[in-house]
N, C-alpha and C positions, 0 to 999 in steps of 0.2 A: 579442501577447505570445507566449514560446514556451511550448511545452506538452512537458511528460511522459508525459502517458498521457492519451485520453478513455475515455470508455464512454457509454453513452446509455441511457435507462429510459423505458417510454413508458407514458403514463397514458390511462386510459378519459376519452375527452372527448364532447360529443355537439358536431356537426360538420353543416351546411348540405349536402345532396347533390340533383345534380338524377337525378329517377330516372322512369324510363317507368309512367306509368298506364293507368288508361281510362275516360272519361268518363262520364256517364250514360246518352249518348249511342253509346255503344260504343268511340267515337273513342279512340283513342291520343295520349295528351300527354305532354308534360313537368312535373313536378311539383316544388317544392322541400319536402323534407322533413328532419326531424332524427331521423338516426343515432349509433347512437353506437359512434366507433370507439377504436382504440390509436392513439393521437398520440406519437410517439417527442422525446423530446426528448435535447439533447447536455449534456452537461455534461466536464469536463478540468481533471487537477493544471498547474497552474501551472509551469514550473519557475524555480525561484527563483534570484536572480542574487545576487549577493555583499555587498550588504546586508541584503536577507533573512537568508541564511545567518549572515550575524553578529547579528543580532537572535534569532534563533531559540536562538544559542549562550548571547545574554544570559537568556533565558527562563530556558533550562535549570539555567542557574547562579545565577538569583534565586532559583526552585523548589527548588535543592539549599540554599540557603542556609536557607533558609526552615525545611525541612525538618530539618535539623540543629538547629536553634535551639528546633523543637517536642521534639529529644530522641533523634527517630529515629537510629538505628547506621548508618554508613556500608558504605561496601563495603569499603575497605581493612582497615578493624577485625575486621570479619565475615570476611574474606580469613586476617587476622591468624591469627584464631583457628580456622578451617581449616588452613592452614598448621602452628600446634602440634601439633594431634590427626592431622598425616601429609599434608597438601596435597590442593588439588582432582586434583592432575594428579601423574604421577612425570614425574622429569626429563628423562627419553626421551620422555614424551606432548607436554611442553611445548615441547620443543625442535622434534616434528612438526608441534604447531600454529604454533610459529611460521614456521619453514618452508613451510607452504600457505598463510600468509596472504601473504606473498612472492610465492608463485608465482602467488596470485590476482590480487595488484595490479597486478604485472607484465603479466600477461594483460589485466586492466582497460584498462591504458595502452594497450597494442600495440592493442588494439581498437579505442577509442576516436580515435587516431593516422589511422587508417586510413578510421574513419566521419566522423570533419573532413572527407572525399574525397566530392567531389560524386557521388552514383552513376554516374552518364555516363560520369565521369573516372578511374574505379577501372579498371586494369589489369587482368588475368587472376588474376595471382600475387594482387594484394591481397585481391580476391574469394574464392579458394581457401584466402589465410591468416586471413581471417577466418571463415570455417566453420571452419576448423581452430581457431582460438582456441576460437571457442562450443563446439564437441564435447569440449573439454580443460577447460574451466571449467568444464563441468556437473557431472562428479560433486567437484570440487574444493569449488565453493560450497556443494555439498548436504551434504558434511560438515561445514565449517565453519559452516553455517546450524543444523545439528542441534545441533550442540555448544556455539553461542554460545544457542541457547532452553534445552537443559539446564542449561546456567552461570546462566540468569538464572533459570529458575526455584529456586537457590539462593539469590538475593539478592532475591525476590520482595519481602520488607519494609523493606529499606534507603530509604535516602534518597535513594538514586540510582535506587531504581526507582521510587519519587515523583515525583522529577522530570523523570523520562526518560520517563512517561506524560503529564505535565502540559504537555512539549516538545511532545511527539504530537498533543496538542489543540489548542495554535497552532499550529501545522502545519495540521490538519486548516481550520482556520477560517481562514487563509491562503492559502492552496493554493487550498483549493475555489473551483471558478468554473463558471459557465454562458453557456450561445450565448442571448441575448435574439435573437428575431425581433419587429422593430414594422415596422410599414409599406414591409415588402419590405426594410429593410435589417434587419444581423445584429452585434449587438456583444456583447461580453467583459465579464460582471457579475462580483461575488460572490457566491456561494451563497448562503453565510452573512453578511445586510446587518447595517452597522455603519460608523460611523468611528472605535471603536475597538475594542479586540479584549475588553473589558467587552461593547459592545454584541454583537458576534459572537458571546459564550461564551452571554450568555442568548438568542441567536436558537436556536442547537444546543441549549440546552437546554429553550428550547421546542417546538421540532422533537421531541426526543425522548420527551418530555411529553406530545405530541398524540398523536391517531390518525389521524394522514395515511396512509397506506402508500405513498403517491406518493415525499414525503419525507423518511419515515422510512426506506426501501428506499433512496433518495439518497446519506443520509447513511451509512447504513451501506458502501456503497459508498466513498465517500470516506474513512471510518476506516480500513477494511479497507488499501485501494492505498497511502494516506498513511502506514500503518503498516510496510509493505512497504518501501515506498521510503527512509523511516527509519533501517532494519537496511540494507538493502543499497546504497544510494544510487548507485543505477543513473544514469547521468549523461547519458542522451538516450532517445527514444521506442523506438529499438531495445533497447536496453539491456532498459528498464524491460518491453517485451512479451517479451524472449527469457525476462528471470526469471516472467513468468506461465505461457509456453508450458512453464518446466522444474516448477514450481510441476503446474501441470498432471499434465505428465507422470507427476512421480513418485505423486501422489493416484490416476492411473487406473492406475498401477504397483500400490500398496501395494491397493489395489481388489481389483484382479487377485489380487494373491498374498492375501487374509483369503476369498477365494470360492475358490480352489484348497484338496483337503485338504491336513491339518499332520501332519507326526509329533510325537509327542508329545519335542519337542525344548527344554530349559531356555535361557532368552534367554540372549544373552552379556552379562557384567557391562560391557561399554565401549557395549555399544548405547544409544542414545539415545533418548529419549522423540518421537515425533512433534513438530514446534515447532508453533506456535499463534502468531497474528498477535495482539500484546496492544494490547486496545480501549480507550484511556483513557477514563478517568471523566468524568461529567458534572461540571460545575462543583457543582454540590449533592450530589453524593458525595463532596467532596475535604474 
């Protein structure tokens, strides 16, 4: 199947080594003894093909129903009433966001166009216009990424942040998968076992229940990227590592600049809050 993104986590195993002795006799042997080392193991997001993707939309839209019906305010409502008291945005903010979300798709596409092109087969000029796209998309996304985590933490209690959490967790128990090794061959599990996504929600939440660290540090891994990939829906392995390399980036950026000194300088009122990858609930906190 194709994949999104891997990462690999390796756990203390105790492991058969043969390793030089010495007898009683003085002699030098071979010996099998048990060590105990880091066994790395693999694990990879899935990437989802267009029935997924429409199952995931029904998710979300049971979960918003759901949530509606227990009472919760919407977003439009909550928007509404924003809107009276003077709008999230002036007219000129909103006119720019819509404009970079433009200029972002458009970059999405031309990229993407390009990465359909077997590497072998990419041209010179392709090759050059695709650094050139990635260098033009970074600080475009970085605002837009800032601006849609301060929006949302606006609408933190709606119904659509209910259910756009509750999306995340079938996603996460969907997605998630593992490299099995049995007797020298290597096959594509589910992380999270089940044959249905009831069974999957209480394997995650038994996972997170225990004290593994093995697969608690898994899972949390899988929230984290599954979350990521949510908001930005990076659409192949390039994609999805260039948004962690800029991910990156900017965190040893802002590093940089909180260890450098400050002047005692008042924030600007349009600066954005640092965004935060939101970890949906376990099923027994919902």
């Amino acid at each position: 199947m194709k994949r999104l993104f891997e990462f690999a986590v390796s756990k203390k195993e105790k492991v058969s080594r043969t390793v030089k002795d010495v007898n009683k006799e003085g002699l030098e042997v071979d010996v099998v003894k048990q060590v105990e080392e880091d066994t790395p193991y693999t694990f990879f997001i899935r990437k989802p093909n267009r029935k997924m993707l429409d199952e995931g939309e029904l998710q979300y839209g049971v979960a918003l129903a759901e949530a509606i019906r227990a009472g919760m305010i919407t977003r439009p409502l909550l928007s509404k009433r924003y809107t009276q008291d003077g709008g999230i945005l002036a007219d000129f903010q909103s006119k720019a966001l819509e404009d970079l979300t433009g200029d972002l798709r458009t970059n999405y596409e031309k990229q993407e166009k390009i990465e359909s092109i077997s590497l072998n087969k990419r041209s010179e000029e392709e090759v050059k216009n695709l650094e050139t796209l990635k260098k033009e998309v970074k600080p475009l996304s970085e605002i837009l990424r800032r601006y849609n985590m301060a929006e949302e933490s606006l609408f933190d209690d709606t119904a659509e942040s209910r259910a756009r959490n509750k999306a995340i967790l079938w996603w996460i128990t969907t997605l998630g998968y593992a490299e099995k090794k049995e007797g020298g061959k290597t096959s594509e599990v589910p992380f999270f076992e089940g044959e249905s996504y009831e069974e999957k929600l209480d394997r995650y939440d038994e996972i997170m229940d225990s004290e593994d660290l093995f697969l608690g540090q898994v899972t949390t891994e899988f929230s984290y990227n599954v979350s990521l990939w949510y908001y930005a829906r990076p659409n192949s392995k390039e994609q999805f590592e260039d948004m962690l390399k800029r991910i990156k980036e900017e965190d040893d950026e802002e590093e940089e600049s909180e260890a450098s000194p400050k002047e005692d300088v008042k924030p600007s009122p349009t600066e954005s809050p640092k965004p935060e990858v939101v970890t949906p609930p376990s099923k027994k906190q919902s």
